[in-house]
C-alpha positions as CSV (number, residue, x, y, z in Angstrom):
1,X,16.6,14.0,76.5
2,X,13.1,14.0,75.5
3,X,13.2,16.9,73.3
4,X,16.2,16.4,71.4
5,X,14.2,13.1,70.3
6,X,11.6,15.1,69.1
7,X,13.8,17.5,67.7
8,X,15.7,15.0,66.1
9,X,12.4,13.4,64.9
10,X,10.9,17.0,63.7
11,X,14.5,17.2,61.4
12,X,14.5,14.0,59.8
13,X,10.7,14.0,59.2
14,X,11.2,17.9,57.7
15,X,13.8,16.9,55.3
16,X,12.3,14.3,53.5
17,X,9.3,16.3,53.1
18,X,10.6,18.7,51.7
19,X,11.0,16.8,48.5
20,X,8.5,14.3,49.0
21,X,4.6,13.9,50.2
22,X,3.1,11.2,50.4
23,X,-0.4,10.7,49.8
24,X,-3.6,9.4,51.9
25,X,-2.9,6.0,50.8
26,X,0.6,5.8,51.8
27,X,0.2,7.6,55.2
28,X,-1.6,4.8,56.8
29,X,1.4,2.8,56.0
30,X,3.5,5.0,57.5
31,X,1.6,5.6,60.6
32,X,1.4,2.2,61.3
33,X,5.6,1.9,61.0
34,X,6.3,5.2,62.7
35,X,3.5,5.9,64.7
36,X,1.9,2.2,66.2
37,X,5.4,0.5,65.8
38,X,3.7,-2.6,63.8
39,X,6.5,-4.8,63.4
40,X,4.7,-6.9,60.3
41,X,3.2,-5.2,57.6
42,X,1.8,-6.4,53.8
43,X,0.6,-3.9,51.1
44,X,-1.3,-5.2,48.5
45,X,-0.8,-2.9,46.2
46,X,-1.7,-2.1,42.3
47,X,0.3,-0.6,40.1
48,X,1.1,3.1,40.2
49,X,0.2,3.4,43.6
50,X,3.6,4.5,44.8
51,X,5.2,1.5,45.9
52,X,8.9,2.2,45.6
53,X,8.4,6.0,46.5
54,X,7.3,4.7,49.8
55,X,9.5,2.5,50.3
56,X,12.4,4.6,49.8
57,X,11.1,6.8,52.0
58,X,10.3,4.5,54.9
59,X,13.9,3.1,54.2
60,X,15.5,6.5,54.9
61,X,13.1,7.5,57.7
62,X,13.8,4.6,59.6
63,X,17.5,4.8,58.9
64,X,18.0,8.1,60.2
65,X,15.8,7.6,62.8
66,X,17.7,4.1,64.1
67,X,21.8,5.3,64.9
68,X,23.8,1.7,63.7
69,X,20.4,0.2,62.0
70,X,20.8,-2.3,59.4
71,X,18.3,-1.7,56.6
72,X,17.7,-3.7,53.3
73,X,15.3,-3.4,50.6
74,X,14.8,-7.3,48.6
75,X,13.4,-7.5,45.1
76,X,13.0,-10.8,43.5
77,X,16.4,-10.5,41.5
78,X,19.7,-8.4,42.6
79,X,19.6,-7.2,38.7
80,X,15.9,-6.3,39.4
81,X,16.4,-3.9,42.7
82,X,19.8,-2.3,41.0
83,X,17.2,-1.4,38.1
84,X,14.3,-0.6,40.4
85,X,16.2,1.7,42.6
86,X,19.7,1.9,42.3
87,X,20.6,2.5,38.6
88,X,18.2,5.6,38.7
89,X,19.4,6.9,41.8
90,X,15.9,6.9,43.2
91,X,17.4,5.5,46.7
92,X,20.7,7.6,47.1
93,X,18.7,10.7,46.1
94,X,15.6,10.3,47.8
95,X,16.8,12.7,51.1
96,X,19.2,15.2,51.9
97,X,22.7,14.9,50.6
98,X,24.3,15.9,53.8
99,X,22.7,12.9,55.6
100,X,24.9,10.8,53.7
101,X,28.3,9.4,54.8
102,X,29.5,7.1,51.8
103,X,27.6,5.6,48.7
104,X,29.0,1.8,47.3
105,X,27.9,1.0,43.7
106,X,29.3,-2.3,43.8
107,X,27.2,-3.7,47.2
108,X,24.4,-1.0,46.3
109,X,24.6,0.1,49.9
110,X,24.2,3.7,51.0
111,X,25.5,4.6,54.9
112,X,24.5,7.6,56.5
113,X,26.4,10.0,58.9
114,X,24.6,8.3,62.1
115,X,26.3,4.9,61.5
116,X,23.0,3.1,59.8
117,X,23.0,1.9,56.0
118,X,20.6,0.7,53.5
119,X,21.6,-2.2,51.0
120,X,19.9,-3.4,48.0
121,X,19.8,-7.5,47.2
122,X,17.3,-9.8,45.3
123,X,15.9,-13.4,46.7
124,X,18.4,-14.8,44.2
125,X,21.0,-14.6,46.7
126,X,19.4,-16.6,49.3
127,X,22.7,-18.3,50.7
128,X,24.1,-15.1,51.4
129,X,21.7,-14.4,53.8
130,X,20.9,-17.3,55.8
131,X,23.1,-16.7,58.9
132,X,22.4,-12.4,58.7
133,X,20.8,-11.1,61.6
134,X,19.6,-7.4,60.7
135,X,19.1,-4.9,62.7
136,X,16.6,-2.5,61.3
137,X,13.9,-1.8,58.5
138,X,13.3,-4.8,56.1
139,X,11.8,-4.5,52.8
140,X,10.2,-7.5,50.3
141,X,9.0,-5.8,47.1
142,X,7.7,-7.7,44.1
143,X,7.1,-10.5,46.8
144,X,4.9,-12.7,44.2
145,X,8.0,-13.1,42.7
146,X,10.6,-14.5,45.3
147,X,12.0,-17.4,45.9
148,X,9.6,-19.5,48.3
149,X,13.0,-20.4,50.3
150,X,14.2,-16.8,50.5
151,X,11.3,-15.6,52.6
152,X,11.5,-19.0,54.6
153,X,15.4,-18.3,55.3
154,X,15.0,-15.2,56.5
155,X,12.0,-14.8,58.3
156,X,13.9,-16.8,61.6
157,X,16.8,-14.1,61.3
158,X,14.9,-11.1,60.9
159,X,12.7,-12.6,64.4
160,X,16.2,-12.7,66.2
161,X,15.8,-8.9,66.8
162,X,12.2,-7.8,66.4
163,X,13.1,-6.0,62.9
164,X,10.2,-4.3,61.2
165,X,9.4,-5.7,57.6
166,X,7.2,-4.6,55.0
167,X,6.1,-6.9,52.4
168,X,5.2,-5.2,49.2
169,X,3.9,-6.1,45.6
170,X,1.1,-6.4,43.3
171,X,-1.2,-9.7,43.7
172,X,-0.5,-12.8,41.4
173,X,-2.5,-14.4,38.7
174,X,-2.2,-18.1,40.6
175,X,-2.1,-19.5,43.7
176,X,1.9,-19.0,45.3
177,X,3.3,-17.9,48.6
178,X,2.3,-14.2,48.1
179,X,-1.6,-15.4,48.7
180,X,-0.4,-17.8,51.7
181,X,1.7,-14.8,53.6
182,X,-1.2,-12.0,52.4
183,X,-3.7,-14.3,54.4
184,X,-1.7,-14.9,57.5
185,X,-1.5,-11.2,57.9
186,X,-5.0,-10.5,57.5
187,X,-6.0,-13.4,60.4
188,X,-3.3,-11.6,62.6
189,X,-4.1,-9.5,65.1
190,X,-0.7,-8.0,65.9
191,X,-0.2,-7.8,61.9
192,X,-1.4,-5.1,59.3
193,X,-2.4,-5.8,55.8
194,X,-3.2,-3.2,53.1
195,X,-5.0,-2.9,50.1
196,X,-4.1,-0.7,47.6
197,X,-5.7,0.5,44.4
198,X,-4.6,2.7,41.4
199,X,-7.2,5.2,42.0
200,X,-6.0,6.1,45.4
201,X,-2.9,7.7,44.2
202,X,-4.1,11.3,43.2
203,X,-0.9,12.0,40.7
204,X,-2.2,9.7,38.3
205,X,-4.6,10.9,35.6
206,X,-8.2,9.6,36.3
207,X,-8.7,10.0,32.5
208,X,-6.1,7.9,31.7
209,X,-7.1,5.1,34.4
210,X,-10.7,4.9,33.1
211,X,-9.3,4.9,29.7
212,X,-7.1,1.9,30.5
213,X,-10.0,0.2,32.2
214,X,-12.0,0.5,29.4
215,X,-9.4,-0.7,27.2
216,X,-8.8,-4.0,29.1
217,X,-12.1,-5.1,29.6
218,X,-13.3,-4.4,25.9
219,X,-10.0,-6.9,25.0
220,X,-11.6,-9.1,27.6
221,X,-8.9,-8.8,30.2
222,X,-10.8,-7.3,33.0
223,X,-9.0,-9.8,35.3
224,X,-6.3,-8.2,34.6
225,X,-7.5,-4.5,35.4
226,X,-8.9,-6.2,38.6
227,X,-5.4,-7.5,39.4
228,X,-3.0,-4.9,37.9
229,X,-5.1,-1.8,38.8
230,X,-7.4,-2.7,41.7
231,X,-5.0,-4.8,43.7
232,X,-7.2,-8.3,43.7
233,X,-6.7,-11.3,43.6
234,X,-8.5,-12.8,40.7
235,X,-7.9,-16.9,40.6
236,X,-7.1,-18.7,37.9
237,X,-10.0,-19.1,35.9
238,X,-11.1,-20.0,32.1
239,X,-11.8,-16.6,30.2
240,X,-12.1,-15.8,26.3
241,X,-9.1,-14.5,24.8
242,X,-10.7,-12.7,21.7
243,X,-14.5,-11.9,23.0
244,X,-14.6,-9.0,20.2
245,X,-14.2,-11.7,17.9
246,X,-18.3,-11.7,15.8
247,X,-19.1,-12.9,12.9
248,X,-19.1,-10.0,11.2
249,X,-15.4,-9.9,10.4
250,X,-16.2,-13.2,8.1
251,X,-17.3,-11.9,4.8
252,X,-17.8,-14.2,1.7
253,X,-14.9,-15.4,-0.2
254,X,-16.3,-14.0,-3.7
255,X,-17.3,-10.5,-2.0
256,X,-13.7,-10.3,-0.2
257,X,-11.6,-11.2,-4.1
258,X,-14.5,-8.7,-5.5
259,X,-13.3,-5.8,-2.9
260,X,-9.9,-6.5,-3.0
261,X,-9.2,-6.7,-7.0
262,X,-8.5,-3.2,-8.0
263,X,-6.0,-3.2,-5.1
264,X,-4.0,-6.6,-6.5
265,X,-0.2,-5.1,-7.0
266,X,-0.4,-3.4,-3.8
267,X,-1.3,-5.9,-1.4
268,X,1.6,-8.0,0.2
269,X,0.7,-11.4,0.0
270,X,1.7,-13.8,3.0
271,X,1.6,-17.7,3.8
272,X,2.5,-19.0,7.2
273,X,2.4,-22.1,7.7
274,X,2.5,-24.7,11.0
275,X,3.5,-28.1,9.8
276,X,3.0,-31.4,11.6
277,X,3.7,-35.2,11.0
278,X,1.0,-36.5,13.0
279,X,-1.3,-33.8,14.3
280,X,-2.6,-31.0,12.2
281,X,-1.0,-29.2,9.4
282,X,-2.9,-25.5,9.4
283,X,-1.9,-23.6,6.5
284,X,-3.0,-20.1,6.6
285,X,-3.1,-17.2,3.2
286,X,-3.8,-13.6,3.9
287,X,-3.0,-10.6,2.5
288,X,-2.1,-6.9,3.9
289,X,-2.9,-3.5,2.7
290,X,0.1,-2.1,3.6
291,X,-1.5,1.5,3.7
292,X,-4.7,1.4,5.5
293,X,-3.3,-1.7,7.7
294,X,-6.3,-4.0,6.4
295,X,-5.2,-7.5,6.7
296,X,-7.7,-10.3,4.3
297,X,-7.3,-13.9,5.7
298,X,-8.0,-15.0,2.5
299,X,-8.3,-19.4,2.7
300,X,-6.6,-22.0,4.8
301,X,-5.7,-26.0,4.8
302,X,-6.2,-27.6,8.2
303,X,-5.2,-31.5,7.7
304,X,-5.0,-34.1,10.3
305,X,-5.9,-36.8,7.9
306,X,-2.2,-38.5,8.5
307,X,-2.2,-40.0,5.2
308,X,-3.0,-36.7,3.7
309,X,0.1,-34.9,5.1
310,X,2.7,-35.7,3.6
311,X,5.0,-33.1,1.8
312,X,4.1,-34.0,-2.0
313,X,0.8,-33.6,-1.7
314,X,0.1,-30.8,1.2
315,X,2.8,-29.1,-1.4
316,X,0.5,-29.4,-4.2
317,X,-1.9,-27.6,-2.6
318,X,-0.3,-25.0,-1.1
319,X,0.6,-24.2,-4.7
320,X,-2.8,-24.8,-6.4
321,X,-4.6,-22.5,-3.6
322,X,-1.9,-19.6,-4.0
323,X,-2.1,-20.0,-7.4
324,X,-5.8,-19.2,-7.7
325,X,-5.8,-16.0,-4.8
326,X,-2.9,-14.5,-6.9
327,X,-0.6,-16.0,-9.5
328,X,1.4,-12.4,-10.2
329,X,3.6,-11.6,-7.3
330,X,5.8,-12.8,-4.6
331,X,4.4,-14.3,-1.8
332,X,6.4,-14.3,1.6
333,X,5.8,-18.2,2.6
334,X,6.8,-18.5,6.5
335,X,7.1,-21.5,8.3
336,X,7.6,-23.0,12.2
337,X,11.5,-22.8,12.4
338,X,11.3,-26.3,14.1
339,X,9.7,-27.8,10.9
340,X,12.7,-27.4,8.7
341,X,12.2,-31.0,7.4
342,X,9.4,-29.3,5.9
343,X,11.5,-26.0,4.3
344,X,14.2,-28.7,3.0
345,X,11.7,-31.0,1.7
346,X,9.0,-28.2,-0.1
347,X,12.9,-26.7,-2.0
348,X,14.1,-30.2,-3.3
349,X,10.3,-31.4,-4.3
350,X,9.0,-28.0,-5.8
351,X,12.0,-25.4,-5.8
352,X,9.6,-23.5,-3.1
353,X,11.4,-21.3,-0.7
354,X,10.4,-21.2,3.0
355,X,11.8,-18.7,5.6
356,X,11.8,-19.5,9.3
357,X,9.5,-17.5,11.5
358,X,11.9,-16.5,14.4
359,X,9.1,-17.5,16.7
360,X,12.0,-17.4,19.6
361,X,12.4,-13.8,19.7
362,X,8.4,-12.9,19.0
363,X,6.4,-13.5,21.8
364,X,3.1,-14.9,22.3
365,X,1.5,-13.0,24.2
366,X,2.6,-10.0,22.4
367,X,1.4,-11.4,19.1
368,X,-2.2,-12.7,20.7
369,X,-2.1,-8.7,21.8
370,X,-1.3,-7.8,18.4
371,X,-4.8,-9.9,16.8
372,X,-6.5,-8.2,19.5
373,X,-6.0,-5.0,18.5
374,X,-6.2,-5.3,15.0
375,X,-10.1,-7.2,15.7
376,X,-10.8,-4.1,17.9
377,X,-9.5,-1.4,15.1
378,X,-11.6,-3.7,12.7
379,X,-8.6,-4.1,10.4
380,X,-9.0,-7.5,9.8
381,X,-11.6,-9.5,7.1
382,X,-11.9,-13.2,7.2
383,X,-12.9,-15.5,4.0
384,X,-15.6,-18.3,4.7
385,X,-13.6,-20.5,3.5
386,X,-12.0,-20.2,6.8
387,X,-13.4,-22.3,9.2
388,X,-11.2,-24.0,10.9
389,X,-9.2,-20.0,11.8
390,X,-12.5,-18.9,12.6
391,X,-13.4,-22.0,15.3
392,X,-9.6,-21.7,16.8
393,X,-10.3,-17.6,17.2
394,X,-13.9,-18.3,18.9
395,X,-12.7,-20.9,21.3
396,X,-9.7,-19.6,22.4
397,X,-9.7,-19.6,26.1
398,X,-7.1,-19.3,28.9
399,X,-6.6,-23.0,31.0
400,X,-7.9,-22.7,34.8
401,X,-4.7,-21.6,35.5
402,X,-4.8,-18.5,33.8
403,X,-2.2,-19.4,31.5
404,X,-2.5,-19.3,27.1
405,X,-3.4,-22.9,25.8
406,X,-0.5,-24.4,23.8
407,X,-3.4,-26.6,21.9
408,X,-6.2,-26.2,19.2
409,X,-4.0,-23.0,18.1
410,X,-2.4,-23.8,14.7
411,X,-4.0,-20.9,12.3
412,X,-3.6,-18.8,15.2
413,X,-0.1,-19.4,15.3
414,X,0.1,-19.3,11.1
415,X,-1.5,-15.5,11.6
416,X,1.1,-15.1,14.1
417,X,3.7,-15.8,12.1
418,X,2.5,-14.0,9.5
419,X,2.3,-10.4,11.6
420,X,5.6,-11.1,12.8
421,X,6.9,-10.9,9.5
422,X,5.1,-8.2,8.4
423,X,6.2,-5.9,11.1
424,X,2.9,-5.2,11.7
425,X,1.8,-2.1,12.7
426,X,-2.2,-0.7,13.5
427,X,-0.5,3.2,11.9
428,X,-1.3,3.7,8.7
429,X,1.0,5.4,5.7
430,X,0.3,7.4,3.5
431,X,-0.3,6.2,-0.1
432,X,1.3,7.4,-3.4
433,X,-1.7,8.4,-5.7
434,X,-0.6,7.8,-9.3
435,X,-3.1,10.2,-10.9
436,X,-2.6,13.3,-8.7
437,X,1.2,12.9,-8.7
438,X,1.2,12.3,-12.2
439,X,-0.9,15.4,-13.1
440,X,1.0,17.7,-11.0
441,X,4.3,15.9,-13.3
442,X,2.9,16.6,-16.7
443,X,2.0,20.0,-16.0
444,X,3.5,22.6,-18.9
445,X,5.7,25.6,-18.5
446,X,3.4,27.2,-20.9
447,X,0.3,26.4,-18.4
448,X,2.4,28.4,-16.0
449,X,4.2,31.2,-18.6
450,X,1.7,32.0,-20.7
451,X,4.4,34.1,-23.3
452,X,6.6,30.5,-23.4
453,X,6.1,28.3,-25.7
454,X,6.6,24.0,-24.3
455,X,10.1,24.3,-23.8
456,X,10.6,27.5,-22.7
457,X,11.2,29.6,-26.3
458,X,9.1,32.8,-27.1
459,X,5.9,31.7,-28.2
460,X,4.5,33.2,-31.1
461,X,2.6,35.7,-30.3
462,X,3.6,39.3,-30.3
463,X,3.1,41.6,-26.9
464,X,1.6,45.0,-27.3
465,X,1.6,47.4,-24.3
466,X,1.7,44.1,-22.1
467,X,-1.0,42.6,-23.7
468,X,-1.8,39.8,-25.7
469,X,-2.9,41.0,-29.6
């Protein structure tokens, strides 16, 4: 009896490695399932580590190891594990075809020839699972994303039969039910807890990791290398969202209009603006070279004078400013979509058009990326008349919370607006030379034809034994 186990163990072990090997990192994992029979086990683990590899193969292992078992694999959302593993076929493909007895798309369960299944579900669906009593493999991944009363639900079921669970995911930016769990199974004794970092998964390109590191700590996010890549937990704390930002991107306003006035016609000239009725009204003017990606934040009206903001005369100087940066094209003049008192009151008082911003479908964070980037690539010139911009950039700062302020950010959200609509992109394109082109235009047939005259007749010279006379 004893050795068909072990054959039977030898078999099921041999088939998924022949596909699949795990590395050093992911072994001790699986030696403490498979080998010490830990019942409770949390990985702390960074991104591309291996996490779902892993646990796909645990999944199967256990399955075919466990005749009748009842396994299931737990994301944070049923639409998030059918993307995760079931849409790509990572799960049903992950061993040996012949293991496998029937495959539902609709319940995202696989059963195998021996009687055992795995299913796929997300915490969403937490009533459906408070009277289940598995019997096999359980597996939380993403756990800093469940639902609190998911884990709370089902831990009592899963304790009805002793069932295995690993609890899987990448550390949060906060304090949540991740942290309280990852601590109980660090003081436990009968418990295992992991740590995992990027660099311990030897597929991944060292290059591109130190690359990546670099990058995030020059854009001053090295909390979120530290979380993303090393597997910590970094709390909530205040740190700078621009820290490239110096004071050498501010140039004076009569050097900037000095640099920039052979280049007038080709510039696209921009005004966002961020209107209020009791706060501040940030105007912000800049204009973007839309060949080598430069971008000139050019002057600015910040007004929390209240009797100062009123539409007739913050119109008056939108105008009078624009007028005097550049009279001779069309600006693009953006504005908050929720301000459209202000669009409807700047077109019936000065016959000025204003087009929302479509801040909904432009994200934040993306855009605060976006100004990152462009400081790092040194793309971007401020005027000194922009104080105000300047101040909002330098004390930008993420709350204790490690969230994005939603306060003191008006020009930021005027440049914002103003990238958006742009399409803003750090590639530059190339740039149609009027000279060149034009000299290769008027070149003559006669420059190329010597015996033609301008328009292609004989010229008048006579040809003697091929040669000119």
């Amino acid at each position: 009896m004893q050795n068909k186990s072990l054959q039977k163990y030898q078999t099921i072990t041999k088939g998924l490695h022949e596909t699949w090997t795990p590395h050093a990192g992911q072994v001790r994992v699986g030696q403490a399932l498979f080998s010490r029979n830990c019942k409770e086990i949390f990985v702390q683990a960074a991104r591309n580590w291996g996490k779902t590899e892993l646990v796909s193969y645990c999944l199967w292992r256990y399955a075919n190891l466990h005749p009748d078992s009842e396994n299931y694999y737990f994301s944070p959302y049923m639409k998030q594990s059918r993307e995760i593993l079931w849409a790509s076929y990572r799960l049903q493909q992950f061993g040996p075809k012949d293991w496998i007895k029937s495959i539902n798309n609709t319940e995202m369960r696989v059963t195998f020839t021996n009687g055992a299944f795995i299913k796929l579900d997300g915490s969403d669906n937490v009533d459906a699972y408070r009277g289940v009593k598995p019997k096999g493999l359980i597996v939380f991944d993403e756990f800093k994303d469940f639902r609190p009363e998911f884990y709370e639900a089902f831990e009592p079921n899963r304790i009805a039969h002793n069932c295995p669970i690993i609890i899987i995911g990448t550390p949060p930016d906060r304090e949540c039910q991740f942290l309280t769990v990852a601590n109980e199974f660090k003081e436990a004794d009968h418990k295992e807890f992991f740590h995992a970092a990027s660099y311990e998964n030897p597929h991944i390109d060292r290059r591109w990791l130190d690359e990546q590191k670099r990058t995030l700590i020059q854009r001053g996010e090295t909390d979120v290398w530290e979380r993303e890549y090393e597997a910590k937990y970094v709390p909530g704390g205040v740190s700078k969202i621009f820290p490239m930002l110096t004071k050498d991107v501010v140039v004076s306003h009569a050097d900037i209009m000095h640099d920039i006035k052979r280049d007038m016609k080709k510039l696209h000239w921009y005004l966002g603006a961020d209107p209020a009725a009791a706060t501040t009204f940030a105007i912000i003017f800049a204009a973007i070279n839309p060949y080598d990606k430069k971008i000139y934040i050019l002057d600015e009206i910040y007004e929390s004078e209240q009797s100062k903001m009123s539409v007739d005369q913050i119109g008056r100087r939108i105008i009078e400013k624009r007028n005097e940066l550049w009279a001779y094209s069309d600006w693009t003049q953006l504005y908050d979509e929720a301000a459209t008192w202000f669009k409807n009151e700047m077109l019936d008082r000065f016959q000025e058009y204003y087009q929302p911003t479509s801040k909904a479908h432009n994200k934040k964070d993306h855009g605060l990326s976006l100004i990152k980037d462009i400081l790092l690539g040194g793309h971007m010139v401020i005027s000194d008349r922009c104080v105000q911009l300047f101040k909002e950039l330098d004390n930008y700062y993420k709350d204790k919370s490690g969230k994005i302020p939603k306060i003191n950010d008006h020009g930021i959200d005027d440049l914002r607006y103003i990238l958006g609509a742009s399409y803003y992109e750090l590639n530059p394109s190339f740039e149609y030379k009027e000279k060149e082109d034009e000299g290769y235009r008027s070149s003559r047939i006669s420059d190329d034809f010597p015996g033609l005259d301008d328009v292609g007749d004989t010229a008048p010279e006579q040809w003697e034994n091929d040669q000119w006379i």
